[in-house]
KOLLO-78611 format. One record per residue: residue in one letter; chain; x, y, z of N, C-alpha, C in turn. Coordinates in steps of 0.1 Angstrom, whole numbers, plus 5000, padded with zeros to 4 digits. Atoms other than C-alpha are relative to their C-alpha. Example, Ala and Ser with C-alpha at 12.3 -4.5 7.8 and 13.67 -1.06 7.14 Angstrom:
2
<atom code="A" unit="A" n_px="5009" n_py="4988" n_pz="5000" ca_px="5123" ca_py="4955" ca_pz="5078" c_px="5009" c_py="5012" c_pz="5000"/>
<atom code="S" unit="A" n_px="4991" n_py="4989" n_pz="5000" ca_px="5137" ca_py="4989" ca_pz="5071" c_px="4992" c_py="5011" c_pz="5008"/>
//
This chain:
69
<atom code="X" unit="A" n_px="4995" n_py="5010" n_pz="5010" ca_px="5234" ca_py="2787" ca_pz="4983" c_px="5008" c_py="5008" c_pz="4989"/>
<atom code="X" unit="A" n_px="4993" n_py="5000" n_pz="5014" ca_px="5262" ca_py="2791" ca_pz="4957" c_px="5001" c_py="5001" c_pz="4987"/>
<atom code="X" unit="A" n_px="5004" n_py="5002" n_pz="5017" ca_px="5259" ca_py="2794" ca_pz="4922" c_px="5015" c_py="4994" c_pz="4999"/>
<atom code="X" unit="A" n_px="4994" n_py="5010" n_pz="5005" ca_px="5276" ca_py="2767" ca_pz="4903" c_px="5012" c_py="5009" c_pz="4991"/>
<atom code="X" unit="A" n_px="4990" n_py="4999" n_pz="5005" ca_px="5311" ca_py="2775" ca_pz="4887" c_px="5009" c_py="5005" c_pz="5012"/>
<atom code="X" unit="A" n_px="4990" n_py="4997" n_pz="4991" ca_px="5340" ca_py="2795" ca_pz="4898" c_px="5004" c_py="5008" c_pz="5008"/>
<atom code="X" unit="A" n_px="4999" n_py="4993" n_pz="4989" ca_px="5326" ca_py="2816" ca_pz="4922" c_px="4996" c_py="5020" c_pz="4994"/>
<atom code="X" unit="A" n_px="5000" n_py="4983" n_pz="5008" ca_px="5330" ca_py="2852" ca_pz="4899" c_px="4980" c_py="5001" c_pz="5002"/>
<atom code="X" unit="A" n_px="5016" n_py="4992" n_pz="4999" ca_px="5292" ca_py="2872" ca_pz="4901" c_px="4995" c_py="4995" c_pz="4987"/>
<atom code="X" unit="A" n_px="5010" n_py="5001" n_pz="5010" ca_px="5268" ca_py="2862" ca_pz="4873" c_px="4996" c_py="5015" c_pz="4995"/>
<atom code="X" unit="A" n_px="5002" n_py="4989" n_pz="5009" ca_px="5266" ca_py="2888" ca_pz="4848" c_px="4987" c_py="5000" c_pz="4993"/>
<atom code="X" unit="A" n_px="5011" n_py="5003" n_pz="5001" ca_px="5230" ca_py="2892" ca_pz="4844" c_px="4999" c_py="5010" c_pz="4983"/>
<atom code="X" unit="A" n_px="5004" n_py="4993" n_pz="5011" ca_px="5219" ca_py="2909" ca_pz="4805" c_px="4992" c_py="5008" c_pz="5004"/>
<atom code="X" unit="A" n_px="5013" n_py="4998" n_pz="4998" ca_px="5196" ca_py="2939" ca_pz="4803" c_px="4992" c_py="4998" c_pz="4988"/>
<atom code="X" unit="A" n_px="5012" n_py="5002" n_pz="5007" ca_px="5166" ca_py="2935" ca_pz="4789" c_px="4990" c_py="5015" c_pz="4999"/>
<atom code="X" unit="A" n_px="5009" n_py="4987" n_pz="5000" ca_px="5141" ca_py="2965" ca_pz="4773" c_px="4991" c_py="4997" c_pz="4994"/>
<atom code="X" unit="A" n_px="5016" n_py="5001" n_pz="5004" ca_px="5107" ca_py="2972" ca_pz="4762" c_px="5006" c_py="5002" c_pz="4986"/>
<atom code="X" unit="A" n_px="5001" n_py="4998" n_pz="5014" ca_px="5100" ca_py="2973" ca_pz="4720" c_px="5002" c_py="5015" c_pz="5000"/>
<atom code="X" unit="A" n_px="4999" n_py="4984" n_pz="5000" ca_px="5093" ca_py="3013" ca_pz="4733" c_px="5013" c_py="5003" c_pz="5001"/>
<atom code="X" unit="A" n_px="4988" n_py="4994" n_pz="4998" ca_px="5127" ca_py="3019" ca_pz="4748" c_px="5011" c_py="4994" c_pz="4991"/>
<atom code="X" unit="A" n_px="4992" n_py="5003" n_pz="5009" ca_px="5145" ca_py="3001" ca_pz="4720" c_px="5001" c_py="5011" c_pz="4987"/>
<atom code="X" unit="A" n_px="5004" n_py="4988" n_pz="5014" ca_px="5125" ca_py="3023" ca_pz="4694" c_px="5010" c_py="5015" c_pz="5004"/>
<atom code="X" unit="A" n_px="4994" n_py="4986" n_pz="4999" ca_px="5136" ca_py="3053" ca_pz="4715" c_px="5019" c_py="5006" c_pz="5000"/>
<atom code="X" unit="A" n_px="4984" n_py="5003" n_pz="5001" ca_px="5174" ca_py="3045" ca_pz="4720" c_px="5008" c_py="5000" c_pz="4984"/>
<atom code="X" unit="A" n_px="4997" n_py="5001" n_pz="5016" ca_px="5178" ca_py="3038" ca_pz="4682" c_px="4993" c_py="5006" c_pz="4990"/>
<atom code="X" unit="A" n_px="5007" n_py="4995" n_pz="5009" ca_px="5154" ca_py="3063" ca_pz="4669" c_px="4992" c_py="4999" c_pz="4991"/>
<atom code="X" unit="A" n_px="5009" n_py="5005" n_pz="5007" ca_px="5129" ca_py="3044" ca_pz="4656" c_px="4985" c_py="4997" c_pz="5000"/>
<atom code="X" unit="A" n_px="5014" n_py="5003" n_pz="4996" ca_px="5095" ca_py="3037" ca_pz="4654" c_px="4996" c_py="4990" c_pz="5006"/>
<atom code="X" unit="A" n_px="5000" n_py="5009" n_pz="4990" ca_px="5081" ca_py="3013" ca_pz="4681" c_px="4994" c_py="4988" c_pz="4988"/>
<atom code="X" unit="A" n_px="5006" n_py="5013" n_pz="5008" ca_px="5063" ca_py="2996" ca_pz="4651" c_px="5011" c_py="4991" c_pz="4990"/>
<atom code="X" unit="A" n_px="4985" n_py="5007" n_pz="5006" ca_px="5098" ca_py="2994" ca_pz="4629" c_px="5005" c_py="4990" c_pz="5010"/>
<atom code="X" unit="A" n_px="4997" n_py="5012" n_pz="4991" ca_px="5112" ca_py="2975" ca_pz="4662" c_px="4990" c_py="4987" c_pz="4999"/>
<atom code="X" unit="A" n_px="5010" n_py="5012" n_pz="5000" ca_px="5082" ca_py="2950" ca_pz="4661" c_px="5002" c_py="4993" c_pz="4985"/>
<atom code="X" unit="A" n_px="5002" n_py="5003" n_pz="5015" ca_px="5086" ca_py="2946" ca_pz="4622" c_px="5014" c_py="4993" c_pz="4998"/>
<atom code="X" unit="A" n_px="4983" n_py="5008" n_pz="4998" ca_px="5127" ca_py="2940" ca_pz="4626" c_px="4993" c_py="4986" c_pz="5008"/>
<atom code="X" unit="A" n_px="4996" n_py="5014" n_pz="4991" ca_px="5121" ca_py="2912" ca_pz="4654" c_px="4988" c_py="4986" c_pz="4989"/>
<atom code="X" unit="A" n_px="5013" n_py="5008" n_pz="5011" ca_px="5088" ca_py="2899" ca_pz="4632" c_px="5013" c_py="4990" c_pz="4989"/>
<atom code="X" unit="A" n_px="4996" n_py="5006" n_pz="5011" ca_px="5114" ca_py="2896" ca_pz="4602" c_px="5010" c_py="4990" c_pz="5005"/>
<atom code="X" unit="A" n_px="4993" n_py="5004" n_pz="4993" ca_px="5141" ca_py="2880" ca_pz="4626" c_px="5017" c_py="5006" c_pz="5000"/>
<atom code="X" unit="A" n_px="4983" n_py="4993" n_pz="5003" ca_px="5171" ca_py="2908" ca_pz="4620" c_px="4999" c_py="5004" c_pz="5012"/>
<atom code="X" unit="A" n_px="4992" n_py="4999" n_pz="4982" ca_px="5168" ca_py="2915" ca_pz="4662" c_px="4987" c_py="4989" c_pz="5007"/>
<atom code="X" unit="A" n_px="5006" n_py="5015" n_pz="4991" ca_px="5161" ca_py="2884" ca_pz="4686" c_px="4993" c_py="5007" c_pz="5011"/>
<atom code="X" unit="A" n_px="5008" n_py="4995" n_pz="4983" ca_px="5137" ca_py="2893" ca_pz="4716" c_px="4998" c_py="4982" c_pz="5001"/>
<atom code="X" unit="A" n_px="5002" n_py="5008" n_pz="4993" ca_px="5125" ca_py="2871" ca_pz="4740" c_px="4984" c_py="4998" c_pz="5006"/>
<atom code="X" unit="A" n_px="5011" n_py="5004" n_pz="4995" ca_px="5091" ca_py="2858" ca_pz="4751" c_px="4996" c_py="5001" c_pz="5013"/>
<atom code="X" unit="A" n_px="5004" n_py="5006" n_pz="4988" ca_px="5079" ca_py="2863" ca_pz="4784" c_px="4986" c_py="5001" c_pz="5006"/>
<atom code="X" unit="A" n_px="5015" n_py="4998" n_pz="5005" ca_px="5043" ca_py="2854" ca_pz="4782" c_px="4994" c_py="5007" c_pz="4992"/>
<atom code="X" unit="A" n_px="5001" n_py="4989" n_pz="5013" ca_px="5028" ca_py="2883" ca_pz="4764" c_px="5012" c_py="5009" c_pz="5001"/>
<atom code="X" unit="A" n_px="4994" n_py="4982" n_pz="5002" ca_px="5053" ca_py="2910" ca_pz="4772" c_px="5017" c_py="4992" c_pz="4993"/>
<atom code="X" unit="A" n_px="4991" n_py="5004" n_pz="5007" ca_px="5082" ca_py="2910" ca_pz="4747" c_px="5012" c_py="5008" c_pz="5003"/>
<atom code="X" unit="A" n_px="4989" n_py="4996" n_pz="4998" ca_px="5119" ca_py="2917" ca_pz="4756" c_px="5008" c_py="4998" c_pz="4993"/>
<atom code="X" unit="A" n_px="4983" n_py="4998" n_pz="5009" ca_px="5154" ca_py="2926" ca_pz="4737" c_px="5008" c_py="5000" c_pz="5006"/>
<atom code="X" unit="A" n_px="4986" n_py="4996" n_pz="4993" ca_px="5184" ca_py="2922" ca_pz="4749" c_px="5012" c_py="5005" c_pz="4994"/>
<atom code="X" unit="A" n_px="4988" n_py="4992" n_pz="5008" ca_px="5215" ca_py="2945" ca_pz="4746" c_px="5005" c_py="4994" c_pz="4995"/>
<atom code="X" unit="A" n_px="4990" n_py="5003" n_pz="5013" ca_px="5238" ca_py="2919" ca_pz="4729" c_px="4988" c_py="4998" c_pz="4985"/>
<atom code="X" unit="A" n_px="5008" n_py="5000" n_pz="5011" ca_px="5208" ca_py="2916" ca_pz="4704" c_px="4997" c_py="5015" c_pz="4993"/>
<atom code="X" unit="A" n_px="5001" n_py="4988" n_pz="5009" ca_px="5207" ca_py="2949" ca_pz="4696" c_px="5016" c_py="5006" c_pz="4996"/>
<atom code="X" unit="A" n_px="4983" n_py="5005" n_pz="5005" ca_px="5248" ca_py="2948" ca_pz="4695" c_px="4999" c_py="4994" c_pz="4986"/>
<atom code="X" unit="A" n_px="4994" n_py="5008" n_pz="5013" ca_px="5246" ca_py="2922" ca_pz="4671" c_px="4993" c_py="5007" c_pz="4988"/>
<atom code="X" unit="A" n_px="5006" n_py="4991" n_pz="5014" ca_px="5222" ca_py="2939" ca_pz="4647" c_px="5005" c_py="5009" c_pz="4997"/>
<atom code="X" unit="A" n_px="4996" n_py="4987" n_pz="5010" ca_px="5236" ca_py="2970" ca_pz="4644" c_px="5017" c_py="4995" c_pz="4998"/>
<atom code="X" unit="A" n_px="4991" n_py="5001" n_pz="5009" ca_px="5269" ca_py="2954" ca_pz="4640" c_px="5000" c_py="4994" c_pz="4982"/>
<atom code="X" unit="A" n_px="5000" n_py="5006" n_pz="5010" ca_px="5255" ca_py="2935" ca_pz="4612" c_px="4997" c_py="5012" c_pz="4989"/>
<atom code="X" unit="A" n_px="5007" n_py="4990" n_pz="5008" ca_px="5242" ca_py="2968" ca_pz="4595" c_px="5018" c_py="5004" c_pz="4992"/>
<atom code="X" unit="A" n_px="4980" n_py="4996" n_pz="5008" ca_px="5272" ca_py="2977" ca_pz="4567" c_px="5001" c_py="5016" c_pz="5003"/>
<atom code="X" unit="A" n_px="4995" n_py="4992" n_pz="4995" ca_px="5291" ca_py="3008" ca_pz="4579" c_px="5003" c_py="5011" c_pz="4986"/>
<atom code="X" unit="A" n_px="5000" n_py="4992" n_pz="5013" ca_px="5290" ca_py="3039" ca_pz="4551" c_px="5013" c_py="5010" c_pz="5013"/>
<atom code="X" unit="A" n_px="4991" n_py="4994" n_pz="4998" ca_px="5321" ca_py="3056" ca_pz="4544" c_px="4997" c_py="5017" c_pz="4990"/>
<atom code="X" unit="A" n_px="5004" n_py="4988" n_pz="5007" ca_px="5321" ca_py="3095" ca_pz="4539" c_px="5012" c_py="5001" c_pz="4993"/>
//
């Protein structure tokens, strides 16, 4: 069976744990839980276990203002 449109591959997002977000961005895994808590990065629900996705962590750190030296 097909997938619906115009044929191109479905570009699937990845998705990571709260740990490997913390570790990627140098943070503490409880700072990641306290960001998505406040709503400055979107995860996702999937029963208990909680996922982020790359454009969500895109979009946050582009929202972070950029320091000039």
């Amino acid at each position: 069976m097909a997938w619906p449109g115009n044929g191109d591959a479905m570009r699937l997002e990845t998705y990571y744990k709260p740990v490997q977000v913390a570790y990627m961005l140098d943070l503490s895994t409880k700072t990641i839980y306290r960001l998505v808590k406040r709503g400055d990065l979107q995860a996702v629900r999937f029963g208990r276990l909680l996922r982020i996705g790359q454009r969500a962590i895109d979009e946050m750190l582009a929202a972070i203002p950029q320091v000039r030296k």
